[in-house]
C-alpha positions in Angstrom: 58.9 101.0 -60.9 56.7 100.0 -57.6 53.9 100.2 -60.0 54.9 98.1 -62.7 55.9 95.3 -60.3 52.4 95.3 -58.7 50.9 95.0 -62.1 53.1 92.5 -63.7 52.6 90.5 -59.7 51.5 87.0 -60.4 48.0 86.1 -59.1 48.3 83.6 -56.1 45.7 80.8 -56.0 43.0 82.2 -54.4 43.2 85.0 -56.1 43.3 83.1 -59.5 40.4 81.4 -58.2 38.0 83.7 -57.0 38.4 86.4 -59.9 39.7 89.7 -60.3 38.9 92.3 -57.7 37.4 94.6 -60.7 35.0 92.1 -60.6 33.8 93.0 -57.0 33.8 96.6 -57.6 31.9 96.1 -60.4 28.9 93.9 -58.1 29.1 95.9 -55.7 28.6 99.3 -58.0 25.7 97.0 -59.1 24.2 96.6 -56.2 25.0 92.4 -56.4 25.5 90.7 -52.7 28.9 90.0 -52.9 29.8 85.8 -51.3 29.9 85.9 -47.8 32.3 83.7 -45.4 30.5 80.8 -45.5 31.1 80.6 -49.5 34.3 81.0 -48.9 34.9 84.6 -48.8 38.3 85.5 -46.7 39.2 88.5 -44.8 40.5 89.9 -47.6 37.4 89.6 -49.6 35.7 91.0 -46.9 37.5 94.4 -46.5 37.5 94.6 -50.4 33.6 94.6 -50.2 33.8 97.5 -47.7 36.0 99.6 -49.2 34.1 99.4 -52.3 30.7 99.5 -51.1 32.2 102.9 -49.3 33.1 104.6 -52.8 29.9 103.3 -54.7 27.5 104.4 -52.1 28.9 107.8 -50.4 25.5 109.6 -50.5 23.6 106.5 -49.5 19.8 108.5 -48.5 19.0 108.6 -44.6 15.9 107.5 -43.3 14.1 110.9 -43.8 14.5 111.0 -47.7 13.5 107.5 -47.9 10.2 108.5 -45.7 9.7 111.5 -48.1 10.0 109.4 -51.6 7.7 106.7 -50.1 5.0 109.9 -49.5 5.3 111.2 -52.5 5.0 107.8 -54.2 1.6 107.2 -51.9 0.3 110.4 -53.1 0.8 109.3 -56.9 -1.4 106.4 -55.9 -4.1 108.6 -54.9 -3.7 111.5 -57.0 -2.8 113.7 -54.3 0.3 115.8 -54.3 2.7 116.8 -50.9 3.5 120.0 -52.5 -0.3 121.1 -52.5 -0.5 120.3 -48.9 0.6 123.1 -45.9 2.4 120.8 -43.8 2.6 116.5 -43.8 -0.1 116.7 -41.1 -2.6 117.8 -44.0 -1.0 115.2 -46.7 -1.6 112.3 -44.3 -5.5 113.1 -43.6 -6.1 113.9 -47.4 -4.8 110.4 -47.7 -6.2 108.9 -44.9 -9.3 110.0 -46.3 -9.0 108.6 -49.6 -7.9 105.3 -47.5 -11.0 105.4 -45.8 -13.6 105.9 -49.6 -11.3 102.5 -50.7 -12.0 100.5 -47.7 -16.4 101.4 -47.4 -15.8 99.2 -51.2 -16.3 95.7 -51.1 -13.0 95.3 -53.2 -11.1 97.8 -51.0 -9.3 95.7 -48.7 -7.5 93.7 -52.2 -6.6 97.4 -53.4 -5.2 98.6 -50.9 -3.1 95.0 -50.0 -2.1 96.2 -54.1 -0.9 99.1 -53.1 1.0 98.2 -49.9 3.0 95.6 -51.6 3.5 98.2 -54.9 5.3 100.8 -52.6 7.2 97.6 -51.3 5.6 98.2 -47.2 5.0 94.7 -47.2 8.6 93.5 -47.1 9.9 97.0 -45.0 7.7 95.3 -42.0 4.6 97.9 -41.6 1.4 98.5 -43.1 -0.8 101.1 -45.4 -2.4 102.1 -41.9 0.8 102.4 -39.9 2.6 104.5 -42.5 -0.4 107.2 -43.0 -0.5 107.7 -39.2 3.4 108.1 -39.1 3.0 111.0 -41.5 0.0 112.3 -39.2 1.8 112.3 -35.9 5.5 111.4 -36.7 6.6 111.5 -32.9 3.9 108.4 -32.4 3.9 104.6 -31.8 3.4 104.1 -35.7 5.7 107.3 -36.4 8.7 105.6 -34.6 8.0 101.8 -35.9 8.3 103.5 -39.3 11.3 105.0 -38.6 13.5 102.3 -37.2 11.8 100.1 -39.6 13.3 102.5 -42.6 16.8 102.9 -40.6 16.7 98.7 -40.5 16.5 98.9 -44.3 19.1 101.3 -44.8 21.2 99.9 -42.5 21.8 102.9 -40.2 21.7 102.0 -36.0 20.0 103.5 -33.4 22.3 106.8 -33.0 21.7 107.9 -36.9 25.1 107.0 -37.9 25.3 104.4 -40.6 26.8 101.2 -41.1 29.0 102.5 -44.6 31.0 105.0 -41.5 32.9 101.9 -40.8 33.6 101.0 -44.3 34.6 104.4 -44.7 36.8 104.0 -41.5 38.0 101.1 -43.4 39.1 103.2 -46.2 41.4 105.0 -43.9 42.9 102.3 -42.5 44.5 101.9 -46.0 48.1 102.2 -46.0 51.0 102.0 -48.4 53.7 99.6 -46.8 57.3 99.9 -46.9 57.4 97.5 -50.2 54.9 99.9 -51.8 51.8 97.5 -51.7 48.4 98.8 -50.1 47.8 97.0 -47.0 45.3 97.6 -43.7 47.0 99.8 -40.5 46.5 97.2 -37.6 45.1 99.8 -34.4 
């Protein structure tokens, strides 16, 4: 019975207005920015966006896997594979030297800009250079710029946890109510 009065509940006007929340799941499962508060977004709206953006991205990669792809992706580049190298020491001087061939040609600076903004550095904040000496000595300078560079992308904080833990701490505040509605547990 509870669940044939919540469907056949009539929309109230914001509701009406701003669409139906399968709509939301639906941007978020895209990957679409969903209106913030200063579009008009309520609280509501809000907690929606984290409760769905914690069941569409549960195995969101960490910082390492995204470090890892963008190698193997620079090795594609060059022709040079991680998997024929002993350890990522040895893939970032193979590539380092290749870096070096591109840059002694007078178009060399234009290919490797090409290249940079092709793996997308240019808009994660670092450079060709930077990255190539984070996979040679990943405890360095350039090792660790990379790295909080990559966690500022993915949106994880200084301590490795990630921002989705408090959407998914969001998830669990979900309660049934005494009326049989879902509704947030105040703390």
């Amino acid at each position: 019975m509870q669940i044939l009065q919540q469907a056949t509940r009539p929309l109230s006007q914001t509701e009406a207005s701003s669409g139906t929340s399968g709509a939301s799941l639906v941007a978020v499962a895209n990957g679409v920015e969903l209106p913030s508060d200063k579009e008009g977004a309520g609280p509501t709206s809000r907690a929606n966006a984290k409760v769905s953006e914690a069941l569409f991205k549960p195995n969101a990669p960490s910082a390492i896997e995204m470090k890892l792809h963008l190698m193997k992706r620079l090795g594609e580049e060059f022709g040079i594979k991680l998997e024929d190298h002993e350890s990522h020491a040895s893939f970032g001087r193979a590539i380092q030297a290749e870096i070096n061939k591109i840059k002694m040609k007078p178009e060399g600076a234009l290919i490797l800009s090409a290249i940079e903004k092709k793996l997308g550095f240019d808009k994660l904040g670092f450079t060709l250079d930077e990255f190539v000496n984070a996979v040679i000595d990943p405890k360095g300078t350039d090792g660790q710029k990379i790295d909080a560079a990559l966690k500022d992308h993915l949106g994880l904080d200084d301590e490795g946890e990630d921002k989705v833990e408090a959407s998914r701490a969001a998830l669990e505040a979900l309660r049934i109510d005494d009326s049989g509605l879902y509704g947030f547990v105040n703390n």
